[in-house]
C-alpha positions as CSV (number, residue, x, y, z in Angstrom):
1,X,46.0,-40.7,-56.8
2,X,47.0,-41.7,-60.2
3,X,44.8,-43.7,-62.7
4,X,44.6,-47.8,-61.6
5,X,46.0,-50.0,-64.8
6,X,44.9,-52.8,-63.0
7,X,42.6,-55.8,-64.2
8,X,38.8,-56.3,-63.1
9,X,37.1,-54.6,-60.8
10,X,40.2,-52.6,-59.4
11,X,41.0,-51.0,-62.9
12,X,40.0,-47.3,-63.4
13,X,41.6,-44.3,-65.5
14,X,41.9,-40.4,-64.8
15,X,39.8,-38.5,-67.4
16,X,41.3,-34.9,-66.9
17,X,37.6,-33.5,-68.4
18,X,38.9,-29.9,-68.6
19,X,41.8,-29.2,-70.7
20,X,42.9,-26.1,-73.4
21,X,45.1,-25.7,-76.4
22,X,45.2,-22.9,-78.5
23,X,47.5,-20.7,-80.6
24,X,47.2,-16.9,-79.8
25,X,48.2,-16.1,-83.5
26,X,44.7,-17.5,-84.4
27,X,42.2,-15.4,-82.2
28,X,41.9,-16.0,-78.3
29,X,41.7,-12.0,-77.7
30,X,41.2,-12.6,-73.9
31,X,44.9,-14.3,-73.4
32,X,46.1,-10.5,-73.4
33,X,45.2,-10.3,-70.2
34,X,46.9,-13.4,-68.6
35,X,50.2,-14.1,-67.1
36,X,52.7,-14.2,-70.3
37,X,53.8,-17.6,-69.5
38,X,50.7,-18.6,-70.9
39,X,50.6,-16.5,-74.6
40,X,52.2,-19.4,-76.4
41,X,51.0,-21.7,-78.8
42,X,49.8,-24.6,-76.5
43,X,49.5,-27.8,-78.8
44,X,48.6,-31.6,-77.8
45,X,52.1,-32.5,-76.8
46,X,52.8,-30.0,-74.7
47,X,49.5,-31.1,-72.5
48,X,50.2,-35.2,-72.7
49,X,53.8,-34.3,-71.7
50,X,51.8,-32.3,-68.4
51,X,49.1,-35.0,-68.0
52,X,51.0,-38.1,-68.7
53,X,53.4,-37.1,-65.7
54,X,50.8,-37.1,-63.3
55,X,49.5,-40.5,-64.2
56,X,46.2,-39.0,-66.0
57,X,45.3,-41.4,-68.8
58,X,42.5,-39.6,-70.7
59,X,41.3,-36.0,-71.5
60,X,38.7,-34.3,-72.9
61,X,39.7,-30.7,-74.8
62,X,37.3,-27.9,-74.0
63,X,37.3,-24.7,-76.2
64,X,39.0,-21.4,-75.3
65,X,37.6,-19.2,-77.9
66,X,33.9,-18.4,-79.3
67,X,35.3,-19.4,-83.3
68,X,35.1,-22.0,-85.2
69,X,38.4,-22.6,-85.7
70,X,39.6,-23.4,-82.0
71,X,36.7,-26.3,-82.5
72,X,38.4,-27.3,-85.9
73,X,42.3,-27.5,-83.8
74,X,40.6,-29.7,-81.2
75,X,38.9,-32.1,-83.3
76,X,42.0,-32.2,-85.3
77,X,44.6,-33.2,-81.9
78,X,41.4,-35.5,-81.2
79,X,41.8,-37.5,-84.1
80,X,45.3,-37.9,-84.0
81,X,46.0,-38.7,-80.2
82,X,43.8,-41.6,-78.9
83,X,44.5,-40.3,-75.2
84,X,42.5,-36.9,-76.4
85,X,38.7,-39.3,-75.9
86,X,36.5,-36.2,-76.2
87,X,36.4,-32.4,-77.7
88,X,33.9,-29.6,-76.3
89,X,33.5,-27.2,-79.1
90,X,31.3,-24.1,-80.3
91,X,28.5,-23.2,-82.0
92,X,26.8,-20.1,-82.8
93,X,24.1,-20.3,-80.3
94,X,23.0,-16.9,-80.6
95,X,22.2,-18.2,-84.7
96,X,19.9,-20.4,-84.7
97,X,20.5,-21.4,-88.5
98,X,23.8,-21.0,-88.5
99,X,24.3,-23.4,-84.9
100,X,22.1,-25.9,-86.3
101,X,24.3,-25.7,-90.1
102,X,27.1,-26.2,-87.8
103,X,26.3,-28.9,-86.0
104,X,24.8,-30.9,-89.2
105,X,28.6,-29.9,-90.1
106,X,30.3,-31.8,-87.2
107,X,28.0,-34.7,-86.6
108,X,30.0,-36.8,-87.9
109,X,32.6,-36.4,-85.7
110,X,32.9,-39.0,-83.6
111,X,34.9,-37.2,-80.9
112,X,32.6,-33.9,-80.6
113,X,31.3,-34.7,-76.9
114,X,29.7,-30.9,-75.9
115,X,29.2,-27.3,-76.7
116,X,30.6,-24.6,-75.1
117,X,30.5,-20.7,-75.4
118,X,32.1,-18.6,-73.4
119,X,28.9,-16.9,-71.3
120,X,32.0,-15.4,-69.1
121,X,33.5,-13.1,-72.0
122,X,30.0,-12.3,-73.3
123,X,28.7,-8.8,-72.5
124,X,25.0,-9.9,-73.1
125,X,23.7,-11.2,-69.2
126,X,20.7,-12.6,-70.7
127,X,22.6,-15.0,-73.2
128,X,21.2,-18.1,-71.6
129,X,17.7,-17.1,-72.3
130,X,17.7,-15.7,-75.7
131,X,14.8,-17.1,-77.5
132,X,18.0,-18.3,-80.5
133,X,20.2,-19.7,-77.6
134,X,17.1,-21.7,-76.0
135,X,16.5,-23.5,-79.9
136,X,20.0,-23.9,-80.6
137,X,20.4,-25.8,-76.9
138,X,17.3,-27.9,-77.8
139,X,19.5,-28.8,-80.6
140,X,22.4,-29.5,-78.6
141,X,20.9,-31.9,-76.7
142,X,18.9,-33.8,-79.8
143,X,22.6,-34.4,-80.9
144,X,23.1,-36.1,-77.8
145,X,26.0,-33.7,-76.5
146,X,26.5,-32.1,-73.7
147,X,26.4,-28.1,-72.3
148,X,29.6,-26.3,-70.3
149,X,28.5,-23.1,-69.1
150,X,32.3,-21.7,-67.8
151,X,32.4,-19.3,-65.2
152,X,28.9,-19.0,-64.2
153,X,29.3,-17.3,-60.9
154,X,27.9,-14.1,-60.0
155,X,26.2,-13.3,-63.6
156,X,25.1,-17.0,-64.9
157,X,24.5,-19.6,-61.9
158,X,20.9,-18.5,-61.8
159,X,20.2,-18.8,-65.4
160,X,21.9,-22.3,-65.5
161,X,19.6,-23.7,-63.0
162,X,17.2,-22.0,-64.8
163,X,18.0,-23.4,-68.4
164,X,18.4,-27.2,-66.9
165,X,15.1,-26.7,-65.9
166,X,13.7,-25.1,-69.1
167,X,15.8,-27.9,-71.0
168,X,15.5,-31.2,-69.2
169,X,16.6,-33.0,-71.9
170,X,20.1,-30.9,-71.8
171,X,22.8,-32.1,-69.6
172,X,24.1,-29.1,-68.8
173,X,27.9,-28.8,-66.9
174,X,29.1,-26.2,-64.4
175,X,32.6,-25.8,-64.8
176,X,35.0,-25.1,-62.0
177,X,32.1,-25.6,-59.2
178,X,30.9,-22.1,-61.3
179,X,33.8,-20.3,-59.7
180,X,33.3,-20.2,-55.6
181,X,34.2,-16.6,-54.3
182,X,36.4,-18.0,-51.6
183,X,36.9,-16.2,-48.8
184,X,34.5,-13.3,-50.5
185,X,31.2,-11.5,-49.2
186,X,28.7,-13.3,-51.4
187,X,29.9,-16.8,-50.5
188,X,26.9,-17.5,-49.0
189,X,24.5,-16.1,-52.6
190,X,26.9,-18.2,-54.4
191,X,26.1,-21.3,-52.5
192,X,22.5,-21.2,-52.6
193,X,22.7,-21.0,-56.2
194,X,25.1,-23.7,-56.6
195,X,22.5,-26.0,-54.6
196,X,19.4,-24.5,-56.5
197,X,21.5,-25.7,-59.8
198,X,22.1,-29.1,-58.3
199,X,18.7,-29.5,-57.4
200,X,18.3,-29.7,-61.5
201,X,18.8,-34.0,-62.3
202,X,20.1,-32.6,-65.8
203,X,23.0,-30.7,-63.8
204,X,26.2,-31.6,-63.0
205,X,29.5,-30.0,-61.7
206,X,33.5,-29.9,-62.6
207,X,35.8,-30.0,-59.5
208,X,38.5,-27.7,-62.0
209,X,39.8,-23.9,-62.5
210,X,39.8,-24.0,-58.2
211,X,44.0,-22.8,-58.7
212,X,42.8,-19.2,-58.4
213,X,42.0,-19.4,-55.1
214,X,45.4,-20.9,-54.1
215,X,46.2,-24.0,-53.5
216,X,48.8,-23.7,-50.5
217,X,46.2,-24.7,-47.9
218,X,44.1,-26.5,-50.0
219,X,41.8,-27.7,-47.0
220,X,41.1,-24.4,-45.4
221,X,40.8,-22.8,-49.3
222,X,38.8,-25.3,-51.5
223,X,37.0,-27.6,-49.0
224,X,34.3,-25.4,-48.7
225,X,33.5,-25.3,-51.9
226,X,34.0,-29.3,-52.2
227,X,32.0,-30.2,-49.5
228,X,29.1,-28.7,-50.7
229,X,29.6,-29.9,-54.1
230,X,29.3,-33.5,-52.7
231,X,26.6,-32.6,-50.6
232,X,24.4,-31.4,-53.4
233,X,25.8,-33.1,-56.0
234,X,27.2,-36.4,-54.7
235,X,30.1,-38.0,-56.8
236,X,28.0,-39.4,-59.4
237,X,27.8,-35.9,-60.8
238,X,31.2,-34.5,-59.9
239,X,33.7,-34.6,-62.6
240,X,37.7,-34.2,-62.4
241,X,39.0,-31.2,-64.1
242,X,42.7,-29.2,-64.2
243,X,41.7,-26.6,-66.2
244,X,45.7,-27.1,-67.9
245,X,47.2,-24.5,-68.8
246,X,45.6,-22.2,-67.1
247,X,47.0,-23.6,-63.7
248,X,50.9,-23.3,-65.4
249,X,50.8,-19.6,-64.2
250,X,50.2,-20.8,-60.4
251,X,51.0,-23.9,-59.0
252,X,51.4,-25.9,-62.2
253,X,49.8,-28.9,-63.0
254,X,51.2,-31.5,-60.5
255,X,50.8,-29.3,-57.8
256,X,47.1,-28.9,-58.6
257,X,46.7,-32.7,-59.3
258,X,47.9,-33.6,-56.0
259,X,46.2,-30.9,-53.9
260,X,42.7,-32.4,-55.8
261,X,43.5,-35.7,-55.1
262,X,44.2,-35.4,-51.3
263,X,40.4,-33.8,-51.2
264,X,39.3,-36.8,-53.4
265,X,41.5,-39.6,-51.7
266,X,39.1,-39.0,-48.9
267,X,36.1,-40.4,-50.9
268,X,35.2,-44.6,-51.3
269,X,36.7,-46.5,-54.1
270,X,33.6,-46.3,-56.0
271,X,33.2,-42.3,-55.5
272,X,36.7,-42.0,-56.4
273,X,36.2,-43.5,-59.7
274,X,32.5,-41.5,-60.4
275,X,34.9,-38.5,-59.8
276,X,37.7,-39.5,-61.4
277,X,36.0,-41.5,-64.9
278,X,32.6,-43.0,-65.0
279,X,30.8,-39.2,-64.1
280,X,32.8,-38.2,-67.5
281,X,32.2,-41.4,-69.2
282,X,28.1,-40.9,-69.3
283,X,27.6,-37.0,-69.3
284,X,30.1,-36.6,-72.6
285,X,29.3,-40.3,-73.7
286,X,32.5,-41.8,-73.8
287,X,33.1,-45.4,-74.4
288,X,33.3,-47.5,-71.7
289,X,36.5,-48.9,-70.5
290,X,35.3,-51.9,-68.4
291,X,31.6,-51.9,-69.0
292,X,30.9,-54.9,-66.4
293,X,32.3,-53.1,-63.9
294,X,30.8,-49.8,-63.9
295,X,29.8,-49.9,-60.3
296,X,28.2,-46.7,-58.8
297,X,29.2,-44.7,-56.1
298,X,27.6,-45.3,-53.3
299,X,26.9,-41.7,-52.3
300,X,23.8,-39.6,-52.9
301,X,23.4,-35.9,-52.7
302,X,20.9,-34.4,-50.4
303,X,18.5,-33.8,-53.8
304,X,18.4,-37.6,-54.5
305,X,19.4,-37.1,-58.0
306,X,19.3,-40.1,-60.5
307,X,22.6,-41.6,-61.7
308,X,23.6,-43.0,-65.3
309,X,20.6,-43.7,-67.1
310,X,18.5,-41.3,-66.0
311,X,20.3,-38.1,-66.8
């Protein structure tokens, strides 16, 4: 389904809450090992050209490299496209003084929505409970923004649950439903950590980066994985995410829009819209785009999570 341009209670608008740019001449070591279709410089026309296309409205830039300078090229394409509503960006959090000098740095800027650091690419299994990382998250959250945590799945789904707990005041984000191993022997070890980190009020969950798994039979490949996302979860902590451009090198970006969107189709009006904008619109504090009609979806999860306010 495409973003609603209607009036009144009918209107709604896609917030794609997981997208990349970057330039491989500036860093981003890790594209080396990727398909070569995507070692390109991959700026903010190139992705509105991609999201535009399939009717997504809105999108929020998440970071794709542990330097400051990936940060400073999002913030930048933020400011100058109003379609870009929200940047998730890095911080030292290893560096205490130097995370909280950065983030006294960025304050100001208005479109700096989360933090992110890639716990994936980081040789240190621990990282989420490093005495440094623990203050500099405390931070985070003081600042009113939000924690992704890409990836998490088999090394950091544990400590995630473990950090929302530790941090209740942290909203912290699982992106790509923390990578289900679909079809793999541990399915079952990841999905009892993926309901122990939903049990957290402070957590919630990206429906993104699922093109790995293939999306040719998307009901026999990612329905697993979805259906226990709502179940613990429920759509009021479910956000829509293409994880763009990394889908380029499978099925593209329509391709994975559409094969979401028949899984989400299936949801109520109101859930589709948690999924789709108002989920995005409170975790990364987004204005609002019809305040007075911000109704809830109607689902709960099975942990009887709160919903807006509370988190």
């Amino acid at each position: 389904m495409v973003g609603t341009r209607g009036q009144g209670a009918d209107r709604r608008v896609t917030i794609d809450t997981h997208v990349h740019l970057w330039d491989p001449a500036d860093g981003y070591a890790w594209l080396a090992n990727v398909d070569p279709l995507l070692r390109r410089h991959i700026g903010a026309a190139d992705a509105h050209v991609e999201l535009a296309a399939a009717g997504v409205e809105e999108a929020i830039l998440v970071q794709a490299d542990d330097t400051a300078s990936d940060t400073d090229r999002m913030l930048a394409a933020a400011a100058a496209h109003d379609w870009i509503v929200g940047v998730v960006g890095w911080v030292p959090l290893d560096d205490e003084v130097a995370a909280a000098a950065e983030l006294e740095r960025r304050v100001e800027e208005p479109k700096l929505r989360g933090i992110r650091h890639l716990v994936h690419d980081d040789p240190r299994d621990d990282f989420l409970e490093l005495p440094a990382v623990r203050a500099s998250l405390a931070r985070v959250a003081a600042h009113g923004l939000a924690f992704d945590v890409p990836d998490a799945w088999p090394r950091h789904l544990a400590r995630a649950a473990d950090l929302a707990a530790a941090l209740p005041e942290l909203t912290v984000v699982i992106d790509h439903l923390a990578k289900p191993p679909f079809g793999g022997p541990d399915w079952n070890a990841w999905a009892t950590e993926f309901a122990r980190a939903a049990a957290q009020p402070n957590t919630v969950a990206k429906v993104s980066g699922l093109h790995a798994a293939g999306f040719a039979h998307p009901v026999e490949t990612v329905r697993p994985a979805w259906d226990l996302a709502l179940e613990v979860f429920g759509p009021d902590r479910l956000m829509y995410g293409s994880d763009w451009p990394m889908t380029a090198a499978g099925s593209g970006y329509g391709s994975t829009r559409q094969q979401l969107g028949a899984l989400i189709g299936e949801l109520s009006p109101a859930e589709q819209r948690a999924v789709y904008e108002t989920t995005a619109r409170r975790v990364y504090a987004l204005p609002p785009l019809a305040p007075e009609h911000a109704e809830p979806a109607r689902r709960t999860s099975r942990n009887d999570v709160p919903t807006a306010k509370e988190i």
